[in-house]
C-alpha positions in Angstrom: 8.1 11.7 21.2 9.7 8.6 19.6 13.1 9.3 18.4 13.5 9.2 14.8 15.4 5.6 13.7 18.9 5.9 13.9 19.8 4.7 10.3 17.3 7.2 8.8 19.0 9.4 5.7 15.2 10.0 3.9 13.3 13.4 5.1 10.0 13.4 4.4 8.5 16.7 4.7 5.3 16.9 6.5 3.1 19.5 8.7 -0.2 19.5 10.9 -2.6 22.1 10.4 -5.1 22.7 13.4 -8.8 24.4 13.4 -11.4 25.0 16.1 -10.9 23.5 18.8 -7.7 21.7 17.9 -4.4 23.1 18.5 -0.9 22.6 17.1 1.7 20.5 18.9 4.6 20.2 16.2 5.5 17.2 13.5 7.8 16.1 11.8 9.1 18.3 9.5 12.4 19.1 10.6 13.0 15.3 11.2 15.0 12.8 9.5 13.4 9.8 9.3 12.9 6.0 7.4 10.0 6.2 6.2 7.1 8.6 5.5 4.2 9.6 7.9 1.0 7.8 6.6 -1.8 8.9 9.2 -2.5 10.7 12.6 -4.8 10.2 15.4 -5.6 12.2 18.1 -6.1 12.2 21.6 -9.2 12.0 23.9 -9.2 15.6 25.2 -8.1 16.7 21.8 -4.8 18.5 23.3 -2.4 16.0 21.7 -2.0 13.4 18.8 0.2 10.5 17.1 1.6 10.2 13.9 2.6 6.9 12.2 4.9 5.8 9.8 4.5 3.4 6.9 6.7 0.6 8.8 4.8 1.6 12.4 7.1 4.0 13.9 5.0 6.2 16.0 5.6 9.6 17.3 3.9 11.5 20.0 3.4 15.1 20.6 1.9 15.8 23.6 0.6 12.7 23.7 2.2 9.4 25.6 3.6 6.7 23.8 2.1 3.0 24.1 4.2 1.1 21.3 5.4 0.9 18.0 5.6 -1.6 15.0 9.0 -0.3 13.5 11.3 -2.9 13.3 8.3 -6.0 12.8 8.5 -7.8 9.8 4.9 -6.7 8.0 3.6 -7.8 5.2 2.6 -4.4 4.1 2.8 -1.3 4.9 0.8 0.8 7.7 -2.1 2.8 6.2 -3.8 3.6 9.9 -3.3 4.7 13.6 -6.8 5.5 15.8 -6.8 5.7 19.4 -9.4 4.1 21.6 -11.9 6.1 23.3 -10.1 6.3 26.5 -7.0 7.6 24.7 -4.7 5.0 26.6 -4.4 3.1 23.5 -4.4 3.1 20.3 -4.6 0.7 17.0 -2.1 0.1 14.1 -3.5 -1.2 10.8 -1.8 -2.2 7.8 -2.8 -2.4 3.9 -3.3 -6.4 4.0 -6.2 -5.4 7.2 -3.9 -7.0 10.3 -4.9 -4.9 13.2 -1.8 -4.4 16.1 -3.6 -3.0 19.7 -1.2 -1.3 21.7 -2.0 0.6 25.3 -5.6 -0.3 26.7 -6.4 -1.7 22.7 -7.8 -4.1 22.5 -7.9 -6.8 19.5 -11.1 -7.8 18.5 -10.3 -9.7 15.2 -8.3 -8.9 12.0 -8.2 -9.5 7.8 -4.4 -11.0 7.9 -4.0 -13.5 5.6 -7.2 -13.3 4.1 -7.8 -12.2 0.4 -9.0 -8.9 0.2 -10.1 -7.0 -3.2 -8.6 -3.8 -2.2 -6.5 -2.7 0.4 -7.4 -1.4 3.8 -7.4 2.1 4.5 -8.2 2.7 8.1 -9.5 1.5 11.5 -12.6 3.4 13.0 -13.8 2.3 16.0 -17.0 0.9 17.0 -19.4 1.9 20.1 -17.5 2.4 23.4 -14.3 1.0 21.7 -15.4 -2.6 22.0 -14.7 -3.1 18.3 -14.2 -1.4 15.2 -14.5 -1.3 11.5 -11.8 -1.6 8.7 -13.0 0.2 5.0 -11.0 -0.2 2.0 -10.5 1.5 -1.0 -13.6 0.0 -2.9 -15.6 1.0 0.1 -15.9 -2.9 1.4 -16.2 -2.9 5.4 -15.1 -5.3 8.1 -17.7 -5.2 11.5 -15.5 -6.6 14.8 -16.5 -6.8 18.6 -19.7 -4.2 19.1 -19.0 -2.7 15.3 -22.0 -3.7 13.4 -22.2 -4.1 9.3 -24.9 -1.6 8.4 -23.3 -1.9 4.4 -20.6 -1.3 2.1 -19.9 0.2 -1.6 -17.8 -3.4 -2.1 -20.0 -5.0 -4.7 -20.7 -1.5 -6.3 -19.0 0.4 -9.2 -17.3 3.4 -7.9 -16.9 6.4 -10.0 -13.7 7.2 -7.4 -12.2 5.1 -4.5 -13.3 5.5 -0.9 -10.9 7.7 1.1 -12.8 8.3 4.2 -15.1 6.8 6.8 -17.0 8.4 10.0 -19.1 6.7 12.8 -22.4 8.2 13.7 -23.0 9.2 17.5 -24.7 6.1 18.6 -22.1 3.7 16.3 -25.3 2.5 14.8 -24.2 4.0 11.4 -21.4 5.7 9.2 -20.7 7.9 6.1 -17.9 6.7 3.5 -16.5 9.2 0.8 -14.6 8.9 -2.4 -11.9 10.8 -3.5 -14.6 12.8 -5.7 -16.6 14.2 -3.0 -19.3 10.9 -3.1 -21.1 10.5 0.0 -22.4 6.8 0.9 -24.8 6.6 3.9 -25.7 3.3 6.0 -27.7 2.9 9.0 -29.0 5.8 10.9 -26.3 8.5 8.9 -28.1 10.8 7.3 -27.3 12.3 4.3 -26.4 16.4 4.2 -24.7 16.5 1.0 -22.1 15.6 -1.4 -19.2 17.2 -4.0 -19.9 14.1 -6.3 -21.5 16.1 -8.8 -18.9 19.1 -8.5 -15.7 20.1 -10.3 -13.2 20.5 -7.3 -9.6 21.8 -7.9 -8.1 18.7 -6.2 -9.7 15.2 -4.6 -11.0 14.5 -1.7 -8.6 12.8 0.5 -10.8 12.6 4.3 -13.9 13.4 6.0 -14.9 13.9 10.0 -18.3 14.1 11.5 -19.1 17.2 13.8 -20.4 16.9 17.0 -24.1 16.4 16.8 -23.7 13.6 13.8 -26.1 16.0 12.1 -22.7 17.2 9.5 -19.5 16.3 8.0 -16.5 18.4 6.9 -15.0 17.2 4.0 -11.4 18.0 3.2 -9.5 18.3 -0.2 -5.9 17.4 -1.1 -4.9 21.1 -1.7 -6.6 21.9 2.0 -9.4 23.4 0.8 -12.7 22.6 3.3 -16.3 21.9 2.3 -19.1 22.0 5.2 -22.2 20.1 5.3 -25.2 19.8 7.7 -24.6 21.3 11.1 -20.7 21.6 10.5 -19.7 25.1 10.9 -16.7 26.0 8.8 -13.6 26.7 10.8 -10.6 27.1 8.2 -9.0 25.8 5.9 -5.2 24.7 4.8 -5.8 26.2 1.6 -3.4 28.4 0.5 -1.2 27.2 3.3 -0.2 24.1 2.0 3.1 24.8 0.5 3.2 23.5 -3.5 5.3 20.4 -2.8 3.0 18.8 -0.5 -0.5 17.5 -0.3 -3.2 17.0 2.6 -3.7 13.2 3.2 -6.3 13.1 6.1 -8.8 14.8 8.6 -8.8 14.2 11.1 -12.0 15.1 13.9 -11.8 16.8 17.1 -13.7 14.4 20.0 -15.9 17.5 20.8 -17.0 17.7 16.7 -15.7 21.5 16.8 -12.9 21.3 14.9 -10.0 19.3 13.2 -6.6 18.6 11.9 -5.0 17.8 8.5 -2.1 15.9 7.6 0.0 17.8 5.0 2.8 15.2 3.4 5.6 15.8 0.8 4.1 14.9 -2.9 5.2 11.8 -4.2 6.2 13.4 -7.2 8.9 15.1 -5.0 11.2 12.5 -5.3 11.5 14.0 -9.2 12.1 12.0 -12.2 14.6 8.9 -11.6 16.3 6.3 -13.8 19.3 4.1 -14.9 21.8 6.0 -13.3 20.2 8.5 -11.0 21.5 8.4 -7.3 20.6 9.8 -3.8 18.3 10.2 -1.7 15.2 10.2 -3.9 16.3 6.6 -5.0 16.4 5.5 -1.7 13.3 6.7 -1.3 11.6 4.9 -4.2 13.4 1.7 -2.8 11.9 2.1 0.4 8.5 2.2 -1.2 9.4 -0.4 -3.6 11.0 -2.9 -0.7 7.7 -2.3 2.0 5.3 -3.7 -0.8 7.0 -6.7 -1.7 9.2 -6.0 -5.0 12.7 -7.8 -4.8 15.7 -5.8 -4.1 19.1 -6.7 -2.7 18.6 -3.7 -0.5 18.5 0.1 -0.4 21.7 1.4 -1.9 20.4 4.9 -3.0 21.9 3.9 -6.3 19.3 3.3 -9.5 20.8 0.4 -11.2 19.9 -2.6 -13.3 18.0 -4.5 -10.2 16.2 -1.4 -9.4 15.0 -1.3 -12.8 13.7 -4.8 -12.6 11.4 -3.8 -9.6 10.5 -0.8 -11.3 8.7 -2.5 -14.3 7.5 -5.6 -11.9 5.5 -2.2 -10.4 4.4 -0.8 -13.2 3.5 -4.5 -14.2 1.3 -5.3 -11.5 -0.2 -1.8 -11.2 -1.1 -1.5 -15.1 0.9 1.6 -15.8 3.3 1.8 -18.9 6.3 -0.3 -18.7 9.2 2.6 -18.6 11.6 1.2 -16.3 11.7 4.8 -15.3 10.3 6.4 -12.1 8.0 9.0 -14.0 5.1 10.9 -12.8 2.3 8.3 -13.5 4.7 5.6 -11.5 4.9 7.9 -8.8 1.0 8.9 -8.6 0.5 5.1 -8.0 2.9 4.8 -5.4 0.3 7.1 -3.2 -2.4 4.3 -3.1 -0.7 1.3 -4.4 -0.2 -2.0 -2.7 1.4 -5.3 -2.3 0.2 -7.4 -5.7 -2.1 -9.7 -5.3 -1.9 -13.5 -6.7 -4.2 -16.2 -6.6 -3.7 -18.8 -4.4 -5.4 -18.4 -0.9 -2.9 -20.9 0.9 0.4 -22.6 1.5 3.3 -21.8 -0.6 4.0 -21.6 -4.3 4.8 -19.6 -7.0 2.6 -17.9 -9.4 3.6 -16.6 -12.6 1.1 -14.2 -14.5 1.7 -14.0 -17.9 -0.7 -11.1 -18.4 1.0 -9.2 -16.2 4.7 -10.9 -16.7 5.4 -11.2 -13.4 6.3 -14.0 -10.7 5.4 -14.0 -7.4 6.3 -15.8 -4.6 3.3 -16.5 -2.2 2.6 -17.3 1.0 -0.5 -18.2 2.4 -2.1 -15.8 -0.3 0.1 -12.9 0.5 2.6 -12.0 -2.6 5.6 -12.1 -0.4 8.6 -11.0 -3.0 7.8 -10.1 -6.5 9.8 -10.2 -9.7 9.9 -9.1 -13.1 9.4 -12.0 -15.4 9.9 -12.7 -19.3 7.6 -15.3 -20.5 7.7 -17.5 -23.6 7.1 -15.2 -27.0 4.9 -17.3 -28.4 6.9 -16.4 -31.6 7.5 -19.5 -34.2 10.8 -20.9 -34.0 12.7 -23.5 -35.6 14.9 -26.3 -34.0 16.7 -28.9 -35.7 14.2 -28.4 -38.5 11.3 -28.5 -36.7 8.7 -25.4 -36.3 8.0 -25.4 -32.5 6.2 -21.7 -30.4 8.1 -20.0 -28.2 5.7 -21.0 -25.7 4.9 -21.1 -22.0 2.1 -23.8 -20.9 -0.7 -23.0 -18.2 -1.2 -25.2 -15.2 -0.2 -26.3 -12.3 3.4 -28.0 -11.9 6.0 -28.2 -9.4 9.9 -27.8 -9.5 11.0 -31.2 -10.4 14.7 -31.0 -11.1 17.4 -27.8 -11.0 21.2 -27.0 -12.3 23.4 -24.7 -9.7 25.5 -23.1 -12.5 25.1 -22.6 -16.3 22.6 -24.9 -18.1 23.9 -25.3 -21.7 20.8 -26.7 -23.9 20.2 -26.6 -27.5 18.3 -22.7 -27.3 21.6 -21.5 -25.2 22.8 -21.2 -21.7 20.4 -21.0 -18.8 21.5 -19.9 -15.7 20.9 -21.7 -12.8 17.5 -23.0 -14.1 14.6 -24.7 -11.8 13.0 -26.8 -13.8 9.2 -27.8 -13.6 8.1 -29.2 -17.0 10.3 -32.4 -18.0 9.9 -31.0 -21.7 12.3 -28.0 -20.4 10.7 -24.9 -19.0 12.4 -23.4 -16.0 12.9 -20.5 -14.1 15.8 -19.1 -14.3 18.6 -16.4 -14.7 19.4 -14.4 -17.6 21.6 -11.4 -18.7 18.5 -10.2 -20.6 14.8 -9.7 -18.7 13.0 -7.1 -20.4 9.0 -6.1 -19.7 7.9 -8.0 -22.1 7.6 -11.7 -23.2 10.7 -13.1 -24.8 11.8 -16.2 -24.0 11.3 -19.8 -25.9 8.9 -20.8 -23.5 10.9 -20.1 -19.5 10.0 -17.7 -17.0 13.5 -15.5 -17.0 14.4 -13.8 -14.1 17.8 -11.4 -13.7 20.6 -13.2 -12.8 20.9 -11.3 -9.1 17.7 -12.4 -8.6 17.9 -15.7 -9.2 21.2 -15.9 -7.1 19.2 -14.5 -4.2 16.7 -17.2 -5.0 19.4 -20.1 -4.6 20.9 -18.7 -2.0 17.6 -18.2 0.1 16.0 -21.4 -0.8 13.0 -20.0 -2.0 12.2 -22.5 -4.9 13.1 -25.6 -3.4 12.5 -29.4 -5.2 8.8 -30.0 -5.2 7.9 -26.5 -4.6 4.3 -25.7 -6.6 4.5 -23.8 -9.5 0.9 -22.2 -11.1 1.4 -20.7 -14.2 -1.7 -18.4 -15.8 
């Protein structure tokens, strides 16, 4: 087993739950470690299994280890781990779809870089392990090597996200299901039933195929087990599953008679956390808040006024009510939330969305740090006796001239302002940056943030600047 990172204070409870055929190994429940288990794969005889973290660490349990991504600067966090046939190997994949092959893995192609409408959820892999699909949450799939697109739910309107995908047999088909028990069939999968019209007690978080491809087990957050087709039921984690913790994944047994779960601390766990709060919990939430993107001096454990920034830039981007507090909606969307996504596709800019008052900077069409903005009011305002709106103008511009110190104009004092309209509008610092729009027509940022900005070089002369 991989030992736990050395500068690891979080623990992140978690269990394994065997059935049938499977059999328990350990996990990491008694650990200390960075950051939280995210999936599990298992071996090819079944008798061991891996579990990753979001930032790649990888631990074994009676299984041999073949590589890790801890450490590697991603872009977002791991969602997937799936060993190759063989069980030599195994594949890493992360939210933005970039695949990493480790062992006898091998790469056959990856979504890195590109723009995706949802985020990836998992690798599953193709006949003989020559290939493999990636799914994401609005059930769009990604055929590579001797994976073959037989369809996707991408271009329909889901009732529920897709939390699950399964191969036939002969790879020439596969099932995907949404957190409400919705079954989707391609190729030669047949269909043996659904929860989609049911009222279950808790969603539907994974599925596996049995043996014969002829059934499916379908497996709810609370551990409860629904059986379909030729799947025989053999047990469930219901009633098991202690309350502060939810299943996140089945996981199939290569002989289809039996499986695991993947029990993990509840989000809401980390309890309610705000302006003042401290620990571990906070450290926590800046963890989460850091591996997707959101701008932080670093992970101090302590909630202050730059941790409140990133906390309404999330609940900006991810259309929750602007609180500035870590409360129990903010913390349901950290289970399946991502990095924010922009609109530029390539090179480097940065985009500010006024709808959703924040700025981000981009890379190649990943949103590489995010910020919480404050946007022009569009309140009247009178200068000099002149009526003028507290506005900010669409379009694309470019930063065409900057101050490194205070910036006194006829509105006030502008900290360290980049510039990129010669009639005044800049980015720049401010004591003041609430989650909402405020300013006479600038993008405000906090003054920390646009310190780290300066110092880091990040909007340099003649960088593009899209504002919409």
């Amino acid at each position: 087993m991989a030992a736990p990172a050395a500068n690891a204070t979080v623990t992140h409870d978690n269990e394994v739950y065997a059935f049938g055929s499977a059999t328990f190994h350990g996990s990491m429940s008694a650990f200390s470690i960075a950051r939280p288990i995210v999936a599990m794969a298992t071996t090819a005889n079944g008798k061991g299994y891996w579990l990753v973290a979001s930032d790649g660490a990888v631990y074994s349990f009676n299984a041999p280890f073949y590589g890790a991504l801890a450490g590697w600067p991603l872009a977002q966090p791991v969602t997937g781990i799936t060993a190759t046939p063989t069980g030599h190997g195994y594949w890493i994949v992360t939210g933005d779809g970039s695949v990493f092959p480790f062992g006898d893995a091998k790469l056959y192609g990856s979504l890195g870089g590109m723009h995706l409408n949802a985020s990836i959820k998992a690798l599953i892999p193709g006949p003989k392990g020559r290939g493999y699909w990636l799914y994401a949450s609005d059930g769009g799939v990604f055929s590579f090597g001797s994976a073959r697109f037989h369809g996707s739910t991408g271009a329909m309107h889901l009732n529920a996200p897709v939390v699950g995908m399964a191969s036939t047999p002969s790879g020439k088909g596969y099932w995907l299901v949404a957190s409400d028990g919705g079954i989707f069939t391609f190729g030669d999968a047949g269909f043996h039933g659904s929860t989609g019209a049911m009222r279950l007690n808790s969603p539907v978080v994974g599925m596996a195929r049995d043996g014969s491809g002829r059934g499916y087990w379908l497996a709810g957050a609370d551990g409860g087990v629904f059986t379909f087709g030729d799947a025989h039921y053999k047990g469930s984690a219901a009633g098991l599953v202690a309350a502060s913790r939810r299943i996140v994944s089945l996981v199939g047994m290569p002989d289809g008679n039996g499986y695991r779960m993947l029990a993990l601390a509840r989000v809401a766990d980390v309890g309610f956390v705000g302006l003042g709060s401290t620990g571990a919990a906070v450290a926590d939430v800046q963890n989460r808040l850091i591996a997707m993107g959101y701008w932080l001096p670093g992970v101090n454990g302590v909630f202050d006024a730059d941790m409140q920034q990133a906390v309404w830039a999330f609940q900006k981007a991810n259309g929750l009510p602007r609180t500035g507090v870590v409360d129990a909606a903010t913390q349901a969307a950290f289970r399946t939330a991502t990095r924010p996504r922009g609109r530029s596709t390539s090179g480097s800019m940065i985009e500010i969305d006024k709808t959703r008052q924040i700025l981000m900077v981009m890379q190649n069409g990943v949103a590489r740090y995010t910020f919480n903005t404050s946007t022009g009011s569009d309140h009247p305002y009178v200068l000099d006796g002149v009526l003028y709106s507290a506005h900010t103008p669409e379009g694309m511009f470019s930063v065409i001239r900057q101050v490194n110190g205070p910036d006194h104009g006829p509105l006030g004092v502008l900290f360290r302002p980049k510039y990129f309209t010669w009639s005044g509008i800049a980015v720049h610092g401010y004591t003041s940056v609430p989650p909402y729009p405020a300013s006479h027509g600038c993008a405000r940022v906090s003054n920390d943030a646009i310190n780290w900005i300066w110092a880091n070089n990040i909007l340099p002369l003649g960088m593009p600047v899209w504002v919409y």
